[in-house]
N, CA, C and O atoms as CSV, one atom per row, in Angstrom:
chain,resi,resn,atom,element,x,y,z
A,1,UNK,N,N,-81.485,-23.634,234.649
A,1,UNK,CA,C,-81.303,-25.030,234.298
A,1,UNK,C,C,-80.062,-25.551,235.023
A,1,UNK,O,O,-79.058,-24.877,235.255
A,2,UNK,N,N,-80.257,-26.864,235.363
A,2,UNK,CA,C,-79.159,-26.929,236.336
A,2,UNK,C,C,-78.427,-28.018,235.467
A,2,UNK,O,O,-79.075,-28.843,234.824
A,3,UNK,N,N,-76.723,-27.982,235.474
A,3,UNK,CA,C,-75.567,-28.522,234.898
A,3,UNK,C,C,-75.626,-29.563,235.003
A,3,UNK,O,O,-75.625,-30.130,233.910
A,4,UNK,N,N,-75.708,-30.479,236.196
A,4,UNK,CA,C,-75.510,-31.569,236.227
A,4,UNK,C,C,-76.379,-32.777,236.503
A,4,UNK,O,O,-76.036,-33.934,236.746
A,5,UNK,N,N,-77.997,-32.056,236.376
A,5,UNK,CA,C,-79.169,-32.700,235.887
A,5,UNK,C,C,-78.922,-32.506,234.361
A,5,UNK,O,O,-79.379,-33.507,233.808
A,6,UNK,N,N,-78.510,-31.837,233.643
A,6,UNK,CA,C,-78.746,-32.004,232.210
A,6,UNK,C,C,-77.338,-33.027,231.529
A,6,UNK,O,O,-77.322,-33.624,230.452
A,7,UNK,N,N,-76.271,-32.956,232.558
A,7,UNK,CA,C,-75.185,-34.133,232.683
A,7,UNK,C,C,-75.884,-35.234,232.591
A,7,UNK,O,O,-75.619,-35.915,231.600
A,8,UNK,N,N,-77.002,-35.787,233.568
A,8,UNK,CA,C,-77.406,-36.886,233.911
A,8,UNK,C,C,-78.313,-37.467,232.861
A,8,UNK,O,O,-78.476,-38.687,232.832
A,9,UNK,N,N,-78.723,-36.930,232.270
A,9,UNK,CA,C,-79.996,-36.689,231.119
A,9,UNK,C,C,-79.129,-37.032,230.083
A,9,UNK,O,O,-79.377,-37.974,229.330
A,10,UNK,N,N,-78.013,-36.257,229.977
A,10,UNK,CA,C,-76.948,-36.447,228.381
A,10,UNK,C,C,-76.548,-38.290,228.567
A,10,UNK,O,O,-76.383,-39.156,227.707
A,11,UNK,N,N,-76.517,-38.327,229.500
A,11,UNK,CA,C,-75.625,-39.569,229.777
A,11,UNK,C,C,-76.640,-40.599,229.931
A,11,UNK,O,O,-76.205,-41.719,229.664
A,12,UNK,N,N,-77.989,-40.555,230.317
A,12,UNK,CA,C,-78.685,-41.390,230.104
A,12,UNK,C,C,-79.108,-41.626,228.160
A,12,UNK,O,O,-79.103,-42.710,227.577
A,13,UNK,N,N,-79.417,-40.322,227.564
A,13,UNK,CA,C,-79.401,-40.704,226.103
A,13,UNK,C,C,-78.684,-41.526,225.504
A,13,UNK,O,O,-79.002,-42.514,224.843
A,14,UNK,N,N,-77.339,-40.938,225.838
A,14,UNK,CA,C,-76.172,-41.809,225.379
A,14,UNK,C,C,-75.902,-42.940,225.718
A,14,UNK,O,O,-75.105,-43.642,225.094
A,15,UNK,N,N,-76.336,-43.200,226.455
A,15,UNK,CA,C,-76.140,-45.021,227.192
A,15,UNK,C,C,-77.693,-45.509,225.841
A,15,UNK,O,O,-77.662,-46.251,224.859
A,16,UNK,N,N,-78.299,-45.072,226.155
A,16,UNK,CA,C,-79.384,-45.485,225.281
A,16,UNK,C,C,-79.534,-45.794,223.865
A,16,UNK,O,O,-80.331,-46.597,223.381
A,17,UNK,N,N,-78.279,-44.727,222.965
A,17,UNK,CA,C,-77.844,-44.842,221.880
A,17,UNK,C,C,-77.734,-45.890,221.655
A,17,UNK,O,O,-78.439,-46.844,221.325
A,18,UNK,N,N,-76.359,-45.587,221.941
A,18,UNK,CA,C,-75.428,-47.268,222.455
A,18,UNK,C,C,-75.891,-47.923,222.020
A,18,UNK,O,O,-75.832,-48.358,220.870
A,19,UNK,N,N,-77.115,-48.413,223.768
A,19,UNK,CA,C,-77.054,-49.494,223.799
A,19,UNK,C,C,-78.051,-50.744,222.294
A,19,UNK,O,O,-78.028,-51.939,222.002
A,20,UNK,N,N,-78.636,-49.723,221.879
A,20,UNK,CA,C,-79.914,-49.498,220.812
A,20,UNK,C,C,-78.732,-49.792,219.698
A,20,UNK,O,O,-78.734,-50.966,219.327
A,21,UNK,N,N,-77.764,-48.995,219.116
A,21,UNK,CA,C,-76.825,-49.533,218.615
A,21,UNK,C,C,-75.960,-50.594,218.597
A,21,UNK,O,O,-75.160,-50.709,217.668
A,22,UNK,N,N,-76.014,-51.495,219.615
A,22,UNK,CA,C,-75.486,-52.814,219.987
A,22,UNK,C,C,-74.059,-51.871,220.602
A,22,UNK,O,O,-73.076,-52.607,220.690
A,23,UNK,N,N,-73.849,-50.781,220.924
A,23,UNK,CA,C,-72.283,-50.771,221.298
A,23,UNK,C,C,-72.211,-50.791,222.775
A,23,UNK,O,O,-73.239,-50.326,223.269
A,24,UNK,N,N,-71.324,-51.182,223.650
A,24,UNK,CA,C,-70.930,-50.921,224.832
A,24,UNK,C,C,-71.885,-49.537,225.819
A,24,UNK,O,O,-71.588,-48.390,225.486
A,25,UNK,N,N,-72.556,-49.636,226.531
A,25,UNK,CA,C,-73.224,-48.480,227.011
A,25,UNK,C,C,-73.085,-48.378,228.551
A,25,UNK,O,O,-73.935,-47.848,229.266
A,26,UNK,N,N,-71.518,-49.138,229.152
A,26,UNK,CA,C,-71.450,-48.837,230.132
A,26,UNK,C,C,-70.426,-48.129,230.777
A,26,UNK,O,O,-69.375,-48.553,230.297
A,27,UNK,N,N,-70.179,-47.229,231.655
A,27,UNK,CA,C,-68.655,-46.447,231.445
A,27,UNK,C,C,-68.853,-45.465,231.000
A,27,UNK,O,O,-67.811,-44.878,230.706
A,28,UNK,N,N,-70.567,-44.446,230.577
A,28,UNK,CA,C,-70.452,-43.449,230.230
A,28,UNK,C,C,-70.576,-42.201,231.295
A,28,UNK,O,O,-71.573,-42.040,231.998
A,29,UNK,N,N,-69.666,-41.522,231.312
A,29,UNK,CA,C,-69.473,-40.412,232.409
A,29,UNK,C,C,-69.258,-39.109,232.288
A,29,UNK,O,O,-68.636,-38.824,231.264
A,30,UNK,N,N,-69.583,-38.114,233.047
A,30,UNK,CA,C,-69.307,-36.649,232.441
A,30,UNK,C,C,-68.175,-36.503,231.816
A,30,UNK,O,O,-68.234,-35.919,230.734
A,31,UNK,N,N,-66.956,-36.939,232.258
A,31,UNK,CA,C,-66.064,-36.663,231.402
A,31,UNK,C,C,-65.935,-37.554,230.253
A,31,UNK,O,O,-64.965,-37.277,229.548
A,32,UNK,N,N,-66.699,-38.629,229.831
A,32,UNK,CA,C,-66.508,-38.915,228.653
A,32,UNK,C,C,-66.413,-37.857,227.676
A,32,UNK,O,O,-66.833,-36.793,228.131
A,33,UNK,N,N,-65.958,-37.785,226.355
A,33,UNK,CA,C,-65.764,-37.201,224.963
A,33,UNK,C,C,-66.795,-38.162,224.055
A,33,UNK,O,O,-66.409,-39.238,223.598
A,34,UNK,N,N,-68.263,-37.605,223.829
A,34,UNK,CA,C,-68.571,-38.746,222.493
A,34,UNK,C,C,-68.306,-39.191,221.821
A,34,UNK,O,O,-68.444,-40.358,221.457
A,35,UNK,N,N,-67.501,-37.771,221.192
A,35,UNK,CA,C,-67.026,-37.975,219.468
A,35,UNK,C,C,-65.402,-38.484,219.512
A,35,UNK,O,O,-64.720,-38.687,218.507
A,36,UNK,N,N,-65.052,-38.605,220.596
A,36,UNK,CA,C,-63.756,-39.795,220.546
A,36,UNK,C,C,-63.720,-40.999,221.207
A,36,UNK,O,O,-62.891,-41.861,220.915
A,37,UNK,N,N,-64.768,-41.176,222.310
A,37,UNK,CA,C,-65.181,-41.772,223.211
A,37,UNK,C,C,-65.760,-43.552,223.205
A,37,UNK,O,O,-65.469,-44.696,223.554
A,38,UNK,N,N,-66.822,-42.668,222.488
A,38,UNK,CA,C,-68.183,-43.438,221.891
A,38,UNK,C,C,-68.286,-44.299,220.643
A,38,UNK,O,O,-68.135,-43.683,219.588
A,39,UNK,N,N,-68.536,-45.737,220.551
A,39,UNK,CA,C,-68.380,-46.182,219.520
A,39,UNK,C,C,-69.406,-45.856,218.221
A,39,UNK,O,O,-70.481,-45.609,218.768
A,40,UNK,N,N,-69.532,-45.776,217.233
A,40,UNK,CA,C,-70.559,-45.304,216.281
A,40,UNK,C,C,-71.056,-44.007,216.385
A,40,UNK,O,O,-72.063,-43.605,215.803
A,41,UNK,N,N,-70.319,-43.330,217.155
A,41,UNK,CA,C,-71.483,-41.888,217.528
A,41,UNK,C,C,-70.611,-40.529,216.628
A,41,UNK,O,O,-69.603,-39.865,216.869
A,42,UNK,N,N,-71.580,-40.569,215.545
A,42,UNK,CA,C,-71.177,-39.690,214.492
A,42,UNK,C,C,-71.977,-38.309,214.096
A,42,UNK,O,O,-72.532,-37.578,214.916
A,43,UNK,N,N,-71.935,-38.135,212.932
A,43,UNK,CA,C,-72.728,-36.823,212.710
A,43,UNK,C,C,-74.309,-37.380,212.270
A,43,UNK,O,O,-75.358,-36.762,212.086
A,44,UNK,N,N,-74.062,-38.429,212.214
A,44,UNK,CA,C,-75.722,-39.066,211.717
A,44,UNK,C,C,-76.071,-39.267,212.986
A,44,UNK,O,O,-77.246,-38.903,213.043
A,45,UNK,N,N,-75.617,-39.760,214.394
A,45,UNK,CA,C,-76.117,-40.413,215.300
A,45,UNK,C,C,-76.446,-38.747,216.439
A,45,UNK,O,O,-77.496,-38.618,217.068
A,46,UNK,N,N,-75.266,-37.637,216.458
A,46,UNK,CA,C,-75.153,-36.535,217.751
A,46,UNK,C,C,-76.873,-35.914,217.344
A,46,UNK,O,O,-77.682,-35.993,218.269
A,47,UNK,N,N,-77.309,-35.400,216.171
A,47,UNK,CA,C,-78.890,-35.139,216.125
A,47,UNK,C,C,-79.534,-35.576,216.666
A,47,UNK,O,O,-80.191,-34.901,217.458
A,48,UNK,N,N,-79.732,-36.999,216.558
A,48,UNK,CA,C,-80.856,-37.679,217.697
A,48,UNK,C,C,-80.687,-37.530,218.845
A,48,UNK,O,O,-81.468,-37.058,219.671
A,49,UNK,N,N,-79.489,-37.984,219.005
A,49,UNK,CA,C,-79.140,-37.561,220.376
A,49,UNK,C,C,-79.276,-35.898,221.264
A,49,UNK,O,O,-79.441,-35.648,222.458
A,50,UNK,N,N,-79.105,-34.915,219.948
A,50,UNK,CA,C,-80.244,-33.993,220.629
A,50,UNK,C,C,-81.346,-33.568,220.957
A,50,UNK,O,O,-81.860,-32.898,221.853
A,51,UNK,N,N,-81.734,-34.333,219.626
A,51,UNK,CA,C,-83.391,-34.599,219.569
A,51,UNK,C,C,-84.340,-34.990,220.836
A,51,UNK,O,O,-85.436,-34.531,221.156
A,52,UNK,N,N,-83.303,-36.291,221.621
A,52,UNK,CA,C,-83.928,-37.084,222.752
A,52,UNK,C,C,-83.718,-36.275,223.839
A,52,UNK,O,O,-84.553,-36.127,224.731
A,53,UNK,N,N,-82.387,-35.616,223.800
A,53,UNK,CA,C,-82.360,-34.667,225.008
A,53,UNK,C,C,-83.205,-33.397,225.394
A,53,UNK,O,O,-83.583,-32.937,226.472
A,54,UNK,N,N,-83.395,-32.895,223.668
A,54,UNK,CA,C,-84.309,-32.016,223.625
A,54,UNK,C,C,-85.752,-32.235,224.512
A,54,UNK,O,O,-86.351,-31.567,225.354
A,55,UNK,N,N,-85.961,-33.499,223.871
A,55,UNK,CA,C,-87.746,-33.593,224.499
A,55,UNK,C,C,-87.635,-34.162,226.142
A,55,UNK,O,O,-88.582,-33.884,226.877
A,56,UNK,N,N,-86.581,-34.885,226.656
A,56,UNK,CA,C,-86.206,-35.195,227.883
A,56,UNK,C,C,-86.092,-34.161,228.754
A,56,UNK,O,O,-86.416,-34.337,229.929
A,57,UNK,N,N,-85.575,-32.828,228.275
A,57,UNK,CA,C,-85.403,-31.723,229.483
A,57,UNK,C,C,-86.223,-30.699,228.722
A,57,UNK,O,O,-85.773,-29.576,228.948
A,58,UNK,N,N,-87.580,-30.677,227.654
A,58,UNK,CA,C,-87.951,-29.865,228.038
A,58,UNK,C,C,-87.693,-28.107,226.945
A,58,UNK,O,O,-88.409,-27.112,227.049
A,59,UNK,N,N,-86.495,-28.267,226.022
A,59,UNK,CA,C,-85.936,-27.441,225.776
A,59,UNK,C,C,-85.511,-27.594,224.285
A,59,UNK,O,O,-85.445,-28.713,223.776
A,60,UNK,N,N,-85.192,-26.337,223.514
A,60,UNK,CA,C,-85.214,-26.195,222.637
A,60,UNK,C,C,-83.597,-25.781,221.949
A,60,UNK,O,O,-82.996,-24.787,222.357
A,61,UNK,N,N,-82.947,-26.808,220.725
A,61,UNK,CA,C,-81.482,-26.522,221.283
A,61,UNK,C,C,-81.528,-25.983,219.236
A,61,UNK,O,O,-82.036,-26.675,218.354
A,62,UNK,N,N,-81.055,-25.046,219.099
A,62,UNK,CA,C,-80.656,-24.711,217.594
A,62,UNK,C,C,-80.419,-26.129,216.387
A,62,UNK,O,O,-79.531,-26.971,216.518
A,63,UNK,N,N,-81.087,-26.116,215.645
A,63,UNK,CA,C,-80.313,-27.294,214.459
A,63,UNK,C,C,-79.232,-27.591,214.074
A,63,UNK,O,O,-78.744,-28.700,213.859
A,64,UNK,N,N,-78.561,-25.944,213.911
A,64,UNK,CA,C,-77.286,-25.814,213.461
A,64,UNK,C,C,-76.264,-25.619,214.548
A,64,UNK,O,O,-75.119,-25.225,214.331
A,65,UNK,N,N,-76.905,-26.015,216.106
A,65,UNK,CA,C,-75.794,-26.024,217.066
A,65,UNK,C,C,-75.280,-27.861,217.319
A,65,UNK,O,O,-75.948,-28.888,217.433
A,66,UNK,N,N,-74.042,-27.633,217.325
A,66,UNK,CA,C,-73.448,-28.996,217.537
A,66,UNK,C,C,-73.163,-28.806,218.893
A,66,UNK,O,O,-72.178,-28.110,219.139
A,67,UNK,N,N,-73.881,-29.324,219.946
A,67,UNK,CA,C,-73.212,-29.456,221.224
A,67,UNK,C,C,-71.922,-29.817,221.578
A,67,UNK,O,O,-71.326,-29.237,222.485
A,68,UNK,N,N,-71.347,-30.904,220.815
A,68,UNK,CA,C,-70.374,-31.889,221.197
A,68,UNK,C,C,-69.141,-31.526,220.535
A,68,UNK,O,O,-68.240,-32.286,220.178
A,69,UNK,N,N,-69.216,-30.169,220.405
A,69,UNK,CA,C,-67.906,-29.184,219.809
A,69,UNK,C,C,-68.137,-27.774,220.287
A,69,UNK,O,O,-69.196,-27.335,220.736
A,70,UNK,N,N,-67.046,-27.150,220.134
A,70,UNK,CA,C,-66.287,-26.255,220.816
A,70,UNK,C,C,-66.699,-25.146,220.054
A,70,UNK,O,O,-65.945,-24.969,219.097
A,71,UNK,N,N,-67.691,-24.274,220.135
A,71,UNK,CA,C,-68.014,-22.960,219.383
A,71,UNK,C,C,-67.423,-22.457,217.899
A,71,UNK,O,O,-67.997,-22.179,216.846
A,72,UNK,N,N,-65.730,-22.469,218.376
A,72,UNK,CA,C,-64.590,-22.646,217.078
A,72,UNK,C,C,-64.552,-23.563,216.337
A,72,UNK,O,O,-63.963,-23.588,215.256
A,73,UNK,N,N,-65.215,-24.477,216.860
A,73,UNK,CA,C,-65.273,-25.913,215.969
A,73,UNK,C,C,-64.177,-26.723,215.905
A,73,UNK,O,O,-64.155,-27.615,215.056
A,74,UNK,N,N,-62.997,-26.522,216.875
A,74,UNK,CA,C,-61.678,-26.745,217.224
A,74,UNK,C,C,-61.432,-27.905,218.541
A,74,UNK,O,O,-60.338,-28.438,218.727
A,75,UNK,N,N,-62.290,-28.096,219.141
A,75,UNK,CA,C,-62.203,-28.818,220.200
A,75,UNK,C,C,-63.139,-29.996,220.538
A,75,UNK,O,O,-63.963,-29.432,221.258
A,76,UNK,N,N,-63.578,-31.502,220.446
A,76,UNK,CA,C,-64.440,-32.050,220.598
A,76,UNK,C,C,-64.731,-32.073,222.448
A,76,UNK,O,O,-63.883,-32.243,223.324
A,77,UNK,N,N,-66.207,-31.840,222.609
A,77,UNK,CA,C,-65.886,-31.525,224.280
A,77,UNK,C,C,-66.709,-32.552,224.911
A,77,UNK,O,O,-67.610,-33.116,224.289
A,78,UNK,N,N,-66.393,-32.840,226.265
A,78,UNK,CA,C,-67.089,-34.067,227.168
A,78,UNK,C,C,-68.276,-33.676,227.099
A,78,UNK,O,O,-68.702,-32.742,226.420
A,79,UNK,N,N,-69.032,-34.578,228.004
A,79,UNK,CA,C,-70.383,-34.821,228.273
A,79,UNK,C,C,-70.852,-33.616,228.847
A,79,UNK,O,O,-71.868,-33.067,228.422
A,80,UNK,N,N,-70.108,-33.118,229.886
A,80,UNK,CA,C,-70.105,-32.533,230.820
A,80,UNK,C,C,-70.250,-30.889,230.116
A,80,UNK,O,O,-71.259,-30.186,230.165
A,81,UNK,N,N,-68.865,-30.524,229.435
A,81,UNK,CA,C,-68.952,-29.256,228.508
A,81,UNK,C,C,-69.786,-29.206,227.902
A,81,UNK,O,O,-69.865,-28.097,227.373
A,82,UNK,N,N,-71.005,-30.235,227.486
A,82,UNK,CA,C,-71.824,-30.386,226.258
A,82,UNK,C,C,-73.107,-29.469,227.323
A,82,UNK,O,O,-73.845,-28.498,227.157
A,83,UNK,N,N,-72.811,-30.463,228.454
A,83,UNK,CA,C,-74.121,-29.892,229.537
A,83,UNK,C,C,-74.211,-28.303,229.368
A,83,UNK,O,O,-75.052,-27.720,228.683
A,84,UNK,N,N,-73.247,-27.742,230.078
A,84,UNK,CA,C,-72.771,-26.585,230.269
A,84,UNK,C,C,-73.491,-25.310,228.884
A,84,UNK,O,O,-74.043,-24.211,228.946
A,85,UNK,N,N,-72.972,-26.492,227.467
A,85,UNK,CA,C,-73.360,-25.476,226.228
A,85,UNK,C,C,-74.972,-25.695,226.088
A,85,UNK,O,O,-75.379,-24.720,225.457
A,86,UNK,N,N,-76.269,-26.719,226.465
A,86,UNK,CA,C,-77.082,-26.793,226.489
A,86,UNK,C,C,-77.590,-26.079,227.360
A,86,UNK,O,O,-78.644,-25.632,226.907
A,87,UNK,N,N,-77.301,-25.527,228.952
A,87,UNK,CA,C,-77.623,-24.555,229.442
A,87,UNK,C,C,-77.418,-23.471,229.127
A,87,UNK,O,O,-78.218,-22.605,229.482
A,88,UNK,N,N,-76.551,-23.208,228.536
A,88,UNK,CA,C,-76.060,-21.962,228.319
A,88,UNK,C,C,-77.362,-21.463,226.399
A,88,UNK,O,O,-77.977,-20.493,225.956
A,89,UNK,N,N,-77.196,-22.268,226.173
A,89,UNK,CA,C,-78.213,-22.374,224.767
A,89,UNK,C,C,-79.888,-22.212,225.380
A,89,UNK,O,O,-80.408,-21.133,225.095
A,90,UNK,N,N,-80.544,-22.960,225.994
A,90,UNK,CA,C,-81.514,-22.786,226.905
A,90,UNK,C,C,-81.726,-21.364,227.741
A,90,UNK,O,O,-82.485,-20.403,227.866
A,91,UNK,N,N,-80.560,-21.917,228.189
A,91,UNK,CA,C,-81.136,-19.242,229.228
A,91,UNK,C,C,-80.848,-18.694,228.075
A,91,UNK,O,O,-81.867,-18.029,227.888
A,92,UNK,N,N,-80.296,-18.543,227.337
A,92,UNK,CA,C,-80.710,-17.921,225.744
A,92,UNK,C,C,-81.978,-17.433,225.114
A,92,UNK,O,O,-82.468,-16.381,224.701
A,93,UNK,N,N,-82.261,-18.645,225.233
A,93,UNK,CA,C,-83.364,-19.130,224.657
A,93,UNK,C,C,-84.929,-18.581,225.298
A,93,UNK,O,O,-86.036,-18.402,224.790
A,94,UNK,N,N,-84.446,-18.452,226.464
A,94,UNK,CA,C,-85.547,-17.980,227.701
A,94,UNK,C,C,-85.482,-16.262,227.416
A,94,UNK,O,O,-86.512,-15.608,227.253
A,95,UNK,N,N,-84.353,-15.765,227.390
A,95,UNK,CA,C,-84.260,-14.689,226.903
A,95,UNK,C,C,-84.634,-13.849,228.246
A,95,UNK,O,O,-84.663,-12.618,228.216
């Protein structure tokens, strides 16, 4: 799975949120941070947002995985790190 097709994919959802949310949906970039970033984008909103990514690339991401945090649960991470943990969740997954 490649990083920065699934970058491009995250960032199209998220503009989509947004924009579906009435918030600002322009300016979103790998290094954005959602969960400090993003207006409205909470623990009710990051699900769907995997949900859409899910069926967009294809792939199957845990319920109980939060992409948009840091394994430790210590770090909120960009767009980009989010990519990275969805590939990395995916060749997993492929086994």
């Amino acid at each position: 799975m490649d990083e920065t097709n699934v970058t491009e994919k995250l960032i199209e959802v998220l503009q989509e949120i947004q924009r579906n949310s009435g918030y600002e949906c322009n300016g979103i970039v790998a290094e954005t941070c959602p969960l400090m970033d993003l207006e409205g984008f909470d623990s009710q909103l990051w699900p769907v947002a995997i949900g859409m990514l899910e069926k967009n690339l294809g792939v199957k991401i845990p319920k109980s995985k939060n992409i948009y945090v840091s394994e430790d649960g210590t770090q909120r991470l960009t767009i980009k790190e989010s990519a990275a943990v969805v590939c990395k969740v995916a060749t997993a997954d492929k086994g």
